[in-house]
Backbone as CSV, one residue per row, in Angstrom:
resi,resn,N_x,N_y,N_z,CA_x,CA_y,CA_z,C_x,C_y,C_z
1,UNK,131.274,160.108,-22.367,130.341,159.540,-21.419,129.661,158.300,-22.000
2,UNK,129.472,157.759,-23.375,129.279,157.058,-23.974,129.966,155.786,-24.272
3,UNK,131.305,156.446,-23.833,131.808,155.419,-24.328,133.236,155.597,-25.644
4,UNK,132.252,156.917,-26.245,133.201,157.470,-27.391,134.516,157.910,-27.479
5,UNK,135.264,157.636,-28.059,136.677,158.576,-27.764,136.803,159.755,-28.200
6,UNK,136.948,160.844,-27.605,136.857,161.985,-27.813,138.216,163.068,-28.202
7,UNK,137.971,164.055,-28.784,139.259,164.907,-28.375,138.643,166.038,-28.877
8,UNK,139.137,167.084,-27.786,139.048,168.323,-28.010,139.849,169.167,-28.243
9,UNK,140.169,170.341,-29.491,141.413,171.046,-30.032,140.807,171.998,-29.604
10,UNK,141.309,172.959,-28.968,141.849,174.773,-28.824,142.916,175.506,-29.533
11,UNK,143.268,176.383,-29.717,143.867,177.061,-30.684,144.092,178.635,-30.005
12,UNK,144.966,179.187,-29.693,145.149,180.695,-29.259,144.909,181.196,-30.429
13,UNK,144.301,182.554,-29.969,144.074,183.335,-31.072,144.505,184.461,-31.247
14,UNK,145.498,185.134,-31.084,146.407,186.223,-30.809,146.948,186.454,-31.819
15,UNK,146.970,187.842,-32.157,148.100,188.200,-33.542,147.555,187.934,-34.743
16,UNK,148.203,187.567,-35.499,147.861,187.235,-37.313,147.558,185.423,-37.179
17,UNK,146.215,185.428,-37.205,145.823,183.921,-37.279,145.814,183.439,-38.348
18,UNK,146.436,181.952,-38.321,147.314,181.636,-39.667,146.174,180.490,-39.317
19,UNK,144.829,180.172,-40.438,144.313,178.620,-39.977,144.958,177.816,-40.672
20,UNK,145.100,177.883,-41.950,145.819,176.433,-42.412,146.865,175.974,-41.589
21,UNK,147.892,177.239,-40.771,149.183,176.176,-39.849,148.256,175.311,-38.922
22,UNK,147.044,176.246,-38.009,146.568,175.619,-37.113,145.577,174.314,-37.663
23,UNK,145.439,173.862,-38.689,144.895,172.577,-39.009,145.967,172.240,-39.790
24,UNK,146.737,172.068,-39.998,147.732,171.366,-40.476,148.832,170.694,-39.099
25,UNK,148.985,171.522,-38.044,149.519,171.148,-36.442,148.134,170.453,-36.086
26,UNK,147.351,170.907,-35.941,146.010,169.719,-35.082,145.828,168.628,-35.829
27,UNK,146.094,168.446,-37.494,146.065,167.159,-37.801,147.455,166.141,-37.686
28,UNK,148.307,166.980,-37.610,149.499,166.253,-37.094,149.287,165.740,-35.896
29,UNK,149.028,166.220,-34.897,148.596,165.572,-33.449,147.689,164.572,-33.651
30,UNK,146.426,165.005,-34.484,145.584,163.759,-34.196,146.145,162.427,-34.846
31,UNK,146.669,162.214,-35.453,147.404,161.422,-36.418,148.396,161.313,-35.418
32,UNK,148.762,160.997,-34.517,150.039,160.580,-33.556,148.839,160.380,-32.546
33,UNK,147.960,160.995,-31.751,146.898,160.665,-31.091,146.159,158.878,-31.159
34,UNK,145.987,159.245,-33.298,145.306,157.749,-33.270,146.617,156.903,-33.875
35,UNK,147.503,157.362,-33.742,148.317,156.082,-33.982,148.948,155.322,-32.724
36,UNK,148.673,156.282,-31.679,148.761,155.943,-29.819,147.765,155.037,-29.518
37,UNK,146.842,155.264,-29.949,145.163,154.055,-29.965,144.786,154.822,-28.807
38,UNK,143.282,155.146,-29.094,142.403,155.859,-28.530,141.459,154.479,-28.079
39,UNK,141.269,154.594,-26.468,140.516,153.722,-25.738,138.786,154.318,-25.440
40,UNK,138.072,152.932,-25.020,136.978,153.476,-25.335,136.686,154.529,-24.113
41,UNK,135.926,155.770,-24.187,135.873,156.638,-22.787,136.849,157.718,-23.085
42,UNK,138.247,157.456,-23.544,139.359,158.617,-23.956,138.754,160.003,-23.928
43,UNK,138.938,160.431,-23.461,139.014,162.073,-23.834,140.040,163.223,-23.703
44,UNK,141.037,163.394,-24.795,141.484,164.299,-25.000,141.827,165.735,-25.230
45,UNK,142.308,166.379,-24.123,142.109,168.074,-24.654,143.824,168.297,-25.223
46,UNK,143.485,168.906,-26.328,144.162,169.944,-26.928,144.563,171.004,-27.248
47,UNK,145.838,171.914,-26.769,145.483,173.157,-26.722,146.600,173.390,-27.664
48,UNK,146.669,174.809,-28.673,147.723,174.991,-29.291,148.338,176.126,-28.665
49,UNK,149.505,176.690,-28.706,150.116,178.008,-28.437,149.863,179.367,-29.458
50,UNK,149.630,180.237,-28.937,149.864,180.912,-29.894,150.978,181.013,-30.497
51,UNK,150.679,181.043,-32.443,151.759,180.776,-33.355,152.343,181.717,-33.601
52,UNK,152.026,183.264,-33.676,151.917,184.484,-34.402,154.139,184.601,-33.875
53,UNK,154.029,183.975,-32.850,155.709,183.965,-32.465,156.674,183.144,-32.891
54,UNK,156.485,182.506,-34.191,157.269,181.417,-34.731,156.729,179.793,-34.202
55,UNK,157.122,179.025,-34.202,157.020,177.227,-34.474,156.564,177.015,-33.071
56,UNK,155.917,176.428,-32.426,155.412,175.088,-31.407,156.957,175.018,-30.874
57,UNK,157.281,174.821,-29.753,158.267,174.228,-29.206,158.564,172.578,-29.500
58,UNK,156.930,171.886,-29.616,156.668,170.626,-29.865,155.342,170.137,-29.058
59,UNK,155.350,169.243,-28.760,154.140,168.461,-28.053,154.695,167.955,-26.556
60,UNK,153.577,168.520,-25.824,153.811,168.008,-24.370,152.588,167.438,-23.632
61,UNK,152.885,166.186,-23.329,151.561,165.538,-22.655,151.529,166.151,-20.890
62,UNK,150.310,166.654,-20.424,150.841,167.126,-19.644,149.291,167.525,-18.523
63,UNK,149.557,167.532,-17.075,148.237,167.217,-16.667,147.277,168.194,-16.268
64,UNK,146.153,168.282,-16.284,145.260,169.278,-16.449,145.563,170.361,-15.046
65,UNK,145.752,172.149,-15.485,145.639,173.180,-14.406,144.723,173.257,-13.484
66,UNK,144.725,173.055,-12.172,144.580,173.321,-11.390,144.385,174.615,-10.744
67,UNK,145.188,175.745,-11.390,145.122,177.268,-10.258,143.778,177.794,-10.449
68,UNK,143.861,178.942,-9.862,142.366,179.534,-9.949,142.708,180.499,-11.393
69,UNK,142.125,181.241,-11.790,141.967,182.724,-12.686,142.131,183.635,-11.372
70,UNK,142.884,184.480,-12.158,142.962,185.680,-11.635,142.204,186.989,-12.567
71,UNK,141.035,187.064,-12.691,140.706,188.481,-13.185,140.326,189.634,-12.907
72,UNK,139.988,190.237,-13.355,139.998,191.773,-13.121,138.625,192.170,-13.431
73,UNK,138.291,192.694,-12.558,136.597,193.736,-13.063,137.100,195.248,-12.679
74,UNK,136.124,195.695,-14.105,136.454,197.032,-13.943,134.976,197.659,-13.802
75,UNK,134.822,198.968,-12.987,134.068,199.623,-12.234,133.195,200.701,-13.482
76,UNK,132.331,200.112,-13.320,131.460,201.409,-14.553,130.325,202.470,-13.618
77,UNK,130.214,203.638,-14.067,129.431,204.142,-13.876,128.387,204.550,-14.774
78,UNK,126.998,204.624,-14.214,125.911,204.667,-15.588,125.187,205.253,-14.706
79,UNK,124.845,206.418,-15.148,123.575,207.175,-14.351,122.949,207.725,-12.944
80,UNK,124.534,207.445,-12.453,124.108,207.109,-10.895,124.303,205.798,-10.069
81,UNK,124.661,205.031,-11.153,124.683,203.294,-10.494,125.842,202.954,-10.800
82,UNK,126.669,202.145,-10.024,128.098,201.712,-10.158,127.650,200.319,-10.353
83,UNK,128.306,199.544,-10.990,128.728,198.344,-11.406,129.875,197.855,-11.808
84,UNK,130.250,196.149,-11.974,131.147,196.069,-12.152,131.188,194.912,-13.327
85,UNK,131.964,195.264,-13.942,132.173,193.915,-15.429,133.231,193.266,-15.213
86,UNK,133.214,191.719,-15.865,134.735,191.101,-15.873,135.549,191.990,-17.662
87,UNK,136.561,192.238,-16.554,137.728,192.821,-17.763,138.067,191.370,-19.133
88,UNK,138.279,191.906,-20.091,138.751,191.170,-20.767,139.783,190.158,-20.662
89,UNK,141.061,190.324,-19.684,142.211,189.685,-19.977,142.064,188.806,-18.211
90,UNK,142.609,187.919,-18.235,143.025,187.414,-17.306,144.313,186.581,-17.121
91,UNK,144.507,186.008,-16.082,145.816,185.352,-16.084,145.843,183.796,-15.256
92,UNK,146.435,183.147,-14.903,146.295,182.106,-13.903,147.432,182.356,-12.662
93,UNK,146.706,181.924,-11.356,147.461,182.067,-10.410,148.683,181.340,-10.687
94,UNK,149.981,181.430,-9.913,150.957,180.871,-9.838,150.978,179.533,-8.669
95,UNK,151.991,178.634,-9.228,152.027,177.552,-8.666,151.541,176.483,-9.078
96,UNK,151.613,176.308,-10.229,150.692,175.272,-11.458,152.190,175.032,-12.495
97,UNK,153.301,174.742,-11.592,154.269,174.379,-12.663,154.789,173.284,-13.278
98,UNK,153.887,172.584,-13.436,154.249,170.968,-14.360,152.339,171.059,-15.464
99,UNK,151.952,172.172,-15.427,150.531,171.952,-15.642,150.375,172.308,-17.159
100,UNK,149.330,171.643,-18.013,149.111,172.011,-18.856,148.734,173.716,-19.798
101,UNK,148.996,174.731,-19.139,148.491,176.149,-18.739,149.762,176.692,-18.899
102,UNK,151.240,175.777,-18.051,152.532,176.351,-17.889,152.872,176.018,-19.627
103,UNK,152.870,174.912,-19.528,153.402,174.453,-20.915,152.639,175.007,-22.101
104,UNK,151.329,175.810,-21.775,151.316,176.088,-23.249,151.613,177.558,-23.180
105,UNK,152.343,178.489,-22.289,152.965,179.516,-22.020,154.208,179.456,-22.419
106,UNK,154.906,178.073,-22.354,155.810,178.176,-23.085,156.238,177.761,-24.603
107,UNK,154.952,177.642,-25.065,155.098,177.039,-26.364,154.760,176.279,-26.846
108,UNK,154.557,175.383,-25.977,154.063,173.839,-25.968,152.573,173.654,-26.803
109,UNK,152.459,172.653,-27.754,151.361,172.014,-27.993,151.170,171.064,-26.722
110,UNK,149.866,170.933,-25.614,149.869,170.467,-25.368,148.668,169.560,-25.267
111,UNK,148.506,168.109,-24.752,147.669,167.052,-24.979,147.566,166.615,-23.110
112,UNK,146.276,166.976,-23.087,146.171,166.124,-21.397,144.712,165.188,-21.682
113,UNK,144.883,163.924,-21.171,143.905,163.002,-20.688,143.181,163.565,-19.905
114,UNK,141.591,163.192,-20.263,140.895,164.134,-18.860,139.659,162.434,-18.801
115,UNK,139.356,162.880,-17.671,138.298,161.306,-17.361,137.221,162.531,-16.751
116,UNK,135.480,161.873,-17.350,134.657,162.618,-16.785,134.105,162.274,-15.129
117,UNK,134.181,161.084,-14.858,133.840,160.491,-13.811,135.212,161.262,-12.661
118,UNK,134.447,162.370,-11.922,135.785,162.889,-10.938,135.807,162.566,-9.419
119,UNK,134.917,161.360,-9.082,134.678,160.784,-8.055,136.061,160.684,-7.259
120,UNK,136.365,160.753,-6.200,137.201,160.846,-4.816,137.129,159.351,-4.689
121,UNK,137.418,158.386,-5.221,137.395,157.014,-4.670,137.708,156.976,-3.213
122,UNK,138.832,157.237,-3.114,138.871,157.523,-0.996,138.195,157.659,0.112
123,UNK,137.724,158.995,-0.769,136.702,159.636,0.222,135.635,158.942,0.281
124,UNK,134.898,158.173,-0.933,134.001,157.695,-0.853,134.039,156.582,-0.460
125,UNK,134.819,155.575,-0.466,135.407,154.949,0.672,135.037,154.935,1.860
126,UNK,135.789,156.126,2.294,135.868,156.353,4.022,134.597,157.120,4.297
127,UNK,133.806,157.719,3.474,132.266,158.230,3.955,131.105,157.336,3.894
128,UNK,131.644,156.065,2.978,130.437,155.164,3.116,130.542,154.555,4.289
129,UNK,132.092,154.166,4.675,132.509,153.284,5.871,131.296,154.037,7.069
130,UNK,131.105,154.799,7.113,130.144,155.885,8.571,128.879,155.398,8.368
131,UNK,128.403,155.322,9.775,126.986,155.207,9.673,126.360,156.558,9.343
132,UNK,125.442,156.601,8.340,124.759,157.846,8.084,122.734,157.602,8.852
133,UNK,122.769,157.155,10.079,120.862,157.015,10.497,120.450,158.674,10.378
134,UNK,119.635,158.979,10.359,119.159,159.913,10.458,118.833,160.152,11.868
135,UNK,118.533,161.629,12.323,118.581,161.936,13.564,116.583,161.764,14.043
136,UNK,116.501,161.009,15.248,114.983,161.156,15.503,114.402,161.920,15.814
């Protein structure tokens, strides 16, 4: 928002977490990141795969998920009172198949550009075009 170039690394955490692979792969990326040249505003997300299944497939630039979550609450009882908690695990809806979410399901290190400004240029466009008077 500054101006700064940013990047943000994620890392799955599943299984036998190995950190030195996972900073030794995130500095490999960033190091191909800044040798791409980071513009001013950039902001980068990074996500890794979980490793615990052998090597990264590789790096995939790829554009931010879209689906909803799908989770689960499970039903407690306490004293007489039912409630409900979010379950631990969730999943993403289907139909997100070019998305950053697919690709790191399959392995993928992946890298998506994200811009904070998420303004509808269009829309805003075509809603300024309207007269907005207020009603008397």
């Amino acid at each position: 928002m500054l101006g700064i170039p940013s990047i943000a690394v994620s890392a799955a955490m599943t299984g036998q977490v190995d950190f030195g692979r996972i900073a030794a792969l995130t500095r490999q990326v960033l190091q191909k990141l800044l040798a791409a040249g980071l513009r001013s505003g950039d902001l980068m997300n990074v996500n890794l795969p979980p490793l615990d299944g052998g090597p990264s497939k590789g790096i995939c630039v790829a554009r931010q998920s879209t689906a909803g979550i799908e989770d689960i609450y499970q039903m407690q009882a306490h004293e007489g009172q039912e409630s409900y908690r979010l379950g631990e695990s969730y999943d993403f809806a289907a139909g997100d198949l070019d998305s950053d979410v697919i690709r790191l399901g399959e392995g993928f290190i992946t890298i998506t550009p994200l811009q904070i400004d998420r303004t509808d240029r269009g829309r805003l466009e075509e809603l300024s075009a309207r007269a907005w008077d207020l009603p008397s």
